[in-house]
N, C-alpha and C positions, 0 to 999 in steps of 0.2 A: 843762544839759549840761556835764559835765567835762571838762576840759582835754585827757585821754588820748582822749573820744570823738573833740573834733574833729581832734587832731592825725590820729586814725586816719582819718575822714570826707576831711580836706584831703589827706591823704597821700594816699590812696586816687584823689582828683581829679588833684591837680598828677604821681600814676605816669603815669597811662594818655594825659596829655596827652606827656609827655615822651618815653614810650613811640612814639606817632604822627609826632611831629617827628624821634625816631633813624630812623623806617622810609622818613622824604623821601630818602636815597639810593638807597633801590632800586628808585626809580618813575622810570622814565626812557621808558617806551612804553605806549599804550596799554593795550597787552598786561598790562604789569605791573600797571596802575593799576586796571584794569577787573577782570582773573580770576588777580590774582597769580603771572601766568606760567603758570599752571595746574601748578604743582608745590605746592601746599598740601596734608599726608598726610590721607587720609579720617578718622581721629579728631577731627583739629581741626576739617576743617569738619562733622561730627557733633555735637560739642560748641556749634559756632559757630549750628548749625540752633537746638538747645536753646534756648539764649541769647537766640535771635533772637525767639523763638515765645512766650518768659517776659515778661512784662513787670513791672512794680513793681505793676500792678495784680492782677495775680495772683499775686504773691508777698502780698499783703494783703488780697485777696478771696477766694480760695478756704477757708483757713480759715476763713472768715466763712459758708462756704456751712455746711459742717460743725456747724458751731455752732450753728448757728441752729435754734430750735424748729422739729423735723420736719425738720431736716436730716442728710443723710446723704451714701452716697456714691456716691448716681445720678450726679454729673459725671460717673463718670467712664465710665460706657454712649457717652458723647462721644469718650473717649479712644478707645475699640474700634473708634469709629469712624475717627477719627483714623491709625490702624494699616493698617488694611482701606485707609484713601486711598494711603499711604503703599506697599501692595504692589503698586496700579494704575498709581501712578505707574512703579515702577521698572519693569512690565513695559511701560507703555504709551508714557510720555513720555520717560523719560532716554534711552532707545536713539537718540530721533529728535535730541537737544543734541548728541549727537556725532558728526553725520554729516559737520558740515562746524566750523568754525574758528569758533562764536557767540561773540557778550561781550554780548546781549540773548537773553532769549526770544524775541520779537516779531518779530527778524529772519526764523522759521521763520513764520510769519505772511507775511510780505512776499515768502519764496520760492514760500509756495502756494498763497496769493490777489491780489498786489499791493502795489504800497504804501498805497490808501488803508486796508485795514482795518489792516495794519501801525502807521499813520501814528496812526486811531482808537482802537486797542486800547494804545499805549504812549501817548500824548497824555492820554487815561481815567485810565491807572497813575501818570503823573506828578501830573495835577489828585487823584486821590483819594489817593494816597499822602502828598503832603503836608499833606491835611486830618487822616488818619486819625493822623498822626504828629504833627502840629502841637495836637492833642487830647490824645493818647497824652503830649504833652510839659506841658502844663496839667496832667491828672491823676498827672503823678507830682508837681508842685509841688503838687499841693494836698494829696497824702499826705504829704509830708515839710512841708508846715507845718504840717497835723497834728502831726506827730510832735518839731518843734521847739518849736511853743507848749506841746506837755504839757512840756517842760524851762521853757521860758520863757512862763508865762499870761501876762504883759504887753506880750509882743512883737504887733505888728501882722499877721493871717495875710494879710492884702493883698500888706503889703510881703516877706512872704517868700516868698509866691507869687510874683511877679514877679521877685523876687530869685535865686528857685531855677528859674528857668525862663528865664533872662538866661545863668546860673552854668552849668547842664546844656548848655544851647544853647550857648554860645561853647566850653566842652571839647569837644564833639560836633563842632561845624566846624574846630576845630586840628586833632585826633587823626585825621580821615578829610580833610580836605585833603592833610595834609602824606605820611599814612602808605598811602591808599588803599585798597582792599578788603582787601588781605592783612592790615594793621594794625588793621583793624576786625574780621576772625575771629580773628586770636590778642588782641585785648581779648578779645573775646566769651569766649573761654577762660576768660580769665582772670576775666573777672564769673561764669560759671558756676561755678567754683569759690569764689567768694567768695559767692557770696547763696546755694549750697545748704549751706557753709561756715557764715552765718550763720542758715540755718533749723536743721540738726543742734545749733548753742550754743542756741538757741533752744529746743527739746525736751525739750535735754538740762535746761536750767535750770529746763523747766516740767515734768520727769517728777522732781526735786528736791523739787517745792514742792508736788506734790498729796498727800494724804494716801490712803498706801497705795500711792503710786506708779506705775509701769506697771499693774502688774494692778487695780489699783484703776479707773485710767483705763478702762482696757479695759471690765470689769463696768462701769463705768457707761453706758459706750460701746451695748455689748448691752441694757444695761436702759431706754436711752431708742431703742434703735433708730437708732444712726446709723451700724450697718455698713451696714444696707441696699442694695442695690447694683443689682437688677436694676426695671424698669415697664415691662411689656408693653403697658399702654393706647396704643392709635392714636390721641393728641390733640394735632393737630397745632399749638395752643395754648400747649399744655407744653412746657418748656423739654428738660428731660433726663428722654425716655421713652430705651427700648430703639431703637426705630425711628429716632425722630428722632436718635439719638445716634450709632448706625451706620451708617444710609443717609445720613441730612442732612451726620454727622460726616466722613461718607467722602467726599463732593461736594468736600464743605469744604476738604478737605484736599488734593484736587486740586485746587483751586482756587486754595489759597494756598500749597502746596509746590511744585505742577504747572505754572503757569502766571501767576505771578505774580515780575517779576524780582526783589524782595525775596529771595527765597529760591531761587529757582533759580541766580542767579548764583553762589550758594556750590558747587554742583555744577561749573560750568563753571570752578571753580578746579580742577576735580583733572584728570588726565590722560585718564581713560579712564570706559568708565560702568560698570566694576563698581565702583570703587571710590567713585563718587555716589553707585550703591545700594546698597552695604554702609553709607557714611555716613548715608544716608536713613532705612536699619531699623535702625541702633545708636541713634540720636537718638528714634526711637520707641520703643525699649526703656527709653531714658533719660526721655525725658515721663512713662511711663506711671509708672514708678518717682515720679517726683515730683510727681505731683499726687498717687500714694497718700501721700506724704509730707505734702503740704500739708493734703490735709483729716484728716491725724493730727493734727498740729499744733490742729486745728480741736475735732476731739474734746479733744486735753490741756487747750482752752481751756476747754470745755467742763465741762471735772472741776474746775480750778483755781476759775473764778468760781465755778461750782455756783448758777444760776441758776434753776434747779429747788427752789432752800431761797426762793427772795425770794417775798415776798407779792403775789399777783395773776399768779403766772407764764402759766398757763393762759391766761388773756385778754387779756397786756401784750403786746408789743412782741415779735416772733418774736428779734430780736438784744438782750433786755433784759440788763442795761442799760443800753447799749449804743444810739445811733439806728439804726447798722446794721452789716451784717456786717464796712465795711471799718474801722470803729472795735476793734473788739476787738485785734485782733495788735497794730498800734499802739500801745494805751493800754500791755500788758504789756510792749509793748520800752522805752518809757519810763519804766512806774511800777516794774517786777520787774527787768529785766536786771542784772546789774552793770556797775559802771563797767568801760567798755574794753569788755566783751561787745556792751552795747547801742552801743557805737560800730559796732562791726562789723558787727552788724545793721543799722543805717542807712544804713552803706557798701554793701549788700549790696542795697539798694533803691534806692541809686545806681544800684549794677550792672545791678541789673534795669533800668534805665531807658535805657542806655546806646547800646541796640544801633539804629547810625547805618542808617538808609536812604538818606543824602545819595548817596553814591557810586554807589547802584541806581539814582537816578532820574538822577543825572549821566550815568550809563553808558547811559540809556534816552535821556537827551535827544539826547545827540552821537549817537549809532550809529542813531536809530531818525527822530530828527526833523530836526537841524540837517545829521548827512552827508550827505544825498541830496542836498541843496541845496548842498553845499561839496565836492563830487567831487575838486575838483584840492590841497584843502589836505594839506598837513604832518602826518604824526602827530603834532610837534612842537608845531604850533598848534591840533590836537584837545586832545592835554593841556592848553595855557594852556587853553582852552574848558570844559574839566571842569574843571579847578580853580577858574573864576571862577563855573561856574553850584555846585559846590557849596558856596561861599560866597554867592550869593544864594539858593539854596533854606533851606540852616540859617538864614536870617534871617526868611525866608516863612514857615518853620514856627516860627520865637521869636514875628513878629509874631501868627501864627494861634493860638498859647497865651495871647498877651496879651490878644489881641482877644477872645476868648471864655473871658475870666477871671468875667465877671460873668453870664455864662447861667445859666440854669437847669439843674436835670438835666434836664427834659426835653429843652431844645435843645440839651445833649450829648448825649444817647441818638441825638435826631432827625441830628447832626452823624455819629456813628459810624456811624448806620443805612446815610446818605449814603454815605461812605467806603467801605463793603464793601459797594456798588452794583455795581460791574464784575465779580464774582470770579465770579458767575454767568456773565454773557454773554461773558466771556475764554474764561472753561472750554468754554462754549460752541463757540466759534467754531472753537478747537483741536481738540476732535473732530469737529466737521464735516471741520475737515481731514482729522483720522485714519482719518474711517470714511466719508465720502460723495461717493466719489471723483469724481464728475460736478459737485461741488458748485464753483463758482467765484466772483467775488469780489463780481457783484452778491449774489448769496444767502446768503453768508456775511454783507454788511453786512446786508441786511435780517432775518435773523436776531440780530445784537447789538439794532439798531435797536427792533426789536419788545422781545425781553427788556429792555431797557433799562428801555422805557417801561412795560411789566405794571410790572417790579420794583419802579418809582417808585411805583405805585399802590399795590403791597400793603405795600411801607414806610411810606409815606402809612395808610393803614389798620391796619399795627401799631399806628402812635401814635396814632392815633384821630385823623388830620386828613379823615379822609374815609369815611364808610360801607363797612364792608366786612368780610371776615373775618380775624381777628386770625392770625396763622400766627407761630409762634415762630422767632428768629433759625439755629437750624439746619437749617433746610428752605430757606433761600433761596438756594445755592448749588446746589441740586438742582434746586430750580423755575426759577431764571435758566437755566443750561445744557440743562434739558430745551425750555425755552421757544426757546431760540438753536436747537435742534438740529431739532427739529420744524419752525420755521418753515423753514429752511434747507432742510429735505428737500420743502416741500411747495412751496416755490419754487423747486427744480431740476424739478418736472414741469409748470407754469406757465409759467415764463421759461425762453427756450433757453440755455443757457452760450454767449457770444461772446468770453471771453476763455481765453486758454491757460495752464496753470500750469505754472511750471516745471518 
């Protein structure tokens, strides 16, 4: 790696921590800390949703879908679905974030069932958020030591895993301590422009080098079939049908835009709910745009290697040759880029990596678990309170990177599977509120309680730990919630309601 890369790489670290530390003047109230006053303009947190939803794994796996023998671009039947969540939300959910003064989701939980499912449903969000992100924090170190040992073959990928997941972790706990949610949506910003910044240099350098250029790419694109775009099959096996991409994609999305404080808190920055949901459908317009980006990118990779010319293609390796999809982008940013470009493309995987949940689960723990118990304290002492738990969360999730530095993929898979357990029976739970008005707080818990435990079973039987039918990862959001909701309804004509909701 040259000198111009790291200077860009480190510069790019030591802005956005600096950035965090100028923004510790204007955290002085909960208020601030938590929903930045709630004056942050709908663009930003638009762009900030993006950002949030990108990761570095998808900034290096999705071309890799593209690419790959028989790949095309079914992902994105996910995306449409993704869209369709995203118009439920704004009619369904946001209206209800601004009824009263929230800095959680989960609070509207606690008004319309109680505190214990309140208590259960953010308690779930803090345990799986920092597993899913403590994961999320491993695999970007293991793509950037990827990407470092193609610079340097002699260097140790142990130690730069650990090194790069030390380095990530302690930026990530400065810049959202000191600067708090406001300071972590204009980063976000700013990483969005810098990693689609770095995929556009990226394109451009790889529609330079193919022969024959864009339209070359293109013809080749068509001749192997990777515009492809729509499957109708009902296999609920299959990763990206039609169905599962829309329905599953649509749950999904409610799920983790609707009712998951990661992402809703960004809402609860702005003033008012038109302006959450105008930020909610410019951010979908913005995904949708870039993952056609990304799996283009997938095709150029596609034309550039021309793995279609190597001996044995038909029967080798669907990413040959290549071990898998998320080797490809990688090797080219280090073997093809030029100097300073390919800096900024690694910067740019930084970015992708960036985007802090500490402040969501701080904001979830004070408001939702340690207030009720501390009624008489100081807003003053709430803030010490978030700012010490989110410096022991960023180190829960360094140590949860380290610790399962040495797993296998499959007990990463089995670890992710874990993590996006709740998004079902959250989503759940929230529409029982919304739609079953008799329903109250016994039958809301017994409804999570039940999807909880299906859930665990058919995750267990995705991975093959247990007899059973294999169901692909976008139906679980639809199966969790339908599971919460049903039981919920058939235990309000069972059990009488004896408690009153607000």
């Amino acid at each position: 790696m040259q000198t111009l890369d790291l200077i860009i790489i480190f510069g790019y670290l030591i802005g956005i921590t600096g950035f965090g530390i100028w923004y510790a003047g204007k955290q002085e109230t909960t208020e601030d800390y938590f929903v930045g006053d709630r004056s942050v303009p709908w663009w930003a947190i638009a762009m900030s949703i993006v950002a949030t939803e990108t990761s570095t794994i998808t900034f290096i796996s999705v071309p890799g879908i593209a690419y790959a023998r028989g790949g095309n671009f079914q992902f994105l039947q996910l995306v449409f679905g993704y869209l369709l969540g995203r118009v439920v939300i704004s009619l369904v959910f946001i209206p209800m974030y601004f009824k009263g003064e929230l800095q959680t989701v989960y609070q509207l939980l606690g008004e319309r069932f109680g505190g214990k499912v309140k208590v259960l449903a953010s308690g779930l969000f803090v345990i799986m958020r920092n597993i899913a992100d403590g994961i999320r924090l491993l695999l970007t170190a293991i793509v950037l030591a990827a990407v470092y040992t193609a610079f340097q073959p002699d260097t140790d990928p142990t130690l730069i895993i650990v090194g790069s997941i030390l380095m990530l972790g302690i930026v990530m706990i400065v810049f959202t301590f000191y600067g708090g949610i406001e300071a972590v949506i204009w980063i976000e910003v700013v990483q969005l422009v810098i990693y689609i910044g770095g995929a556009i240099a990226a394109a451009v350098v790889l529609i330079n080098s193919i022969d024959g250029g864009l339209s070359g790419a293109i013809e080749l694109g068509r001749q192997y079939d990777k515009f492809s775009l729509v499957d109708f099959n009902l296999d609920f096996a299959k990763t990206y049908t039609f169905w599962g991409g829309v329905l599953g994609g649509c749950f999904l999305t409610m799920s983790t835009h609707g009712t998951d404080q990661f992402l809703v808190q960004r809402y609860l920055c702005t003033n008012k709910p038109s302006a959450a949901i105008t930020a909610l459908m410019t951010s979908g317009a913005v995904v949708l745009g870039q993952f056609i980006g990304f799996l283009f990118i997938g095709v150029l990779l596609f034309a550039f290697y021309a793995p279609f010319n190597m001996e044995g293609y038909a029967a080798g390796a669907p990413t040959m040759p290549f071990a898998g999809g998320d080797r490809v982008f990688p090797d080219f940013i280090t073997q093809h880029m030029p100097t300073g470009l390919s800096g900024l493309v690694v910067a740019a995987i930084f970015a992708a990596a960036l985007s802090s949940s500490l402040n969501s689960i701080a904001a979830t723990a004070v408001n939702d678990i340690y207030k009720p118990f501390a009624k008489d304290r100081t807003d003053k002492h709430l803030m010490r309170i978030a700012g010490i738990l989110t410096v022991i969360v960023g180190i829960v999730q360094i140590l949860i990177a380290i610790g399962l530095k040495d797993a296998g993929s499959s007990a990463l898979s089995m670890a992710l599977a874990v993590a996006s357990l709740i998004n079902g029976p959250i989503l759940g739970v929230f529409l029982v509120g919304a739609f079953i008005k008799r329903a109250g707080q016994t039958h809301a818990l017994a409804g999570m309680i039940v999807s909880i435990l299906v859930m665990t079973y058919v995750l267990l039987a995705a991975n093959g730990f247990v007899p059973g039918p294999v169901i692909a990862w976008p139906w679980f959001a639809l199966i969790g919630s339908s599971i919460t909701v049903s039981v919920a309804f058939i235990a309000t004509l069972i059990v009488k309601r004896n408690e009153v909701t607000p």
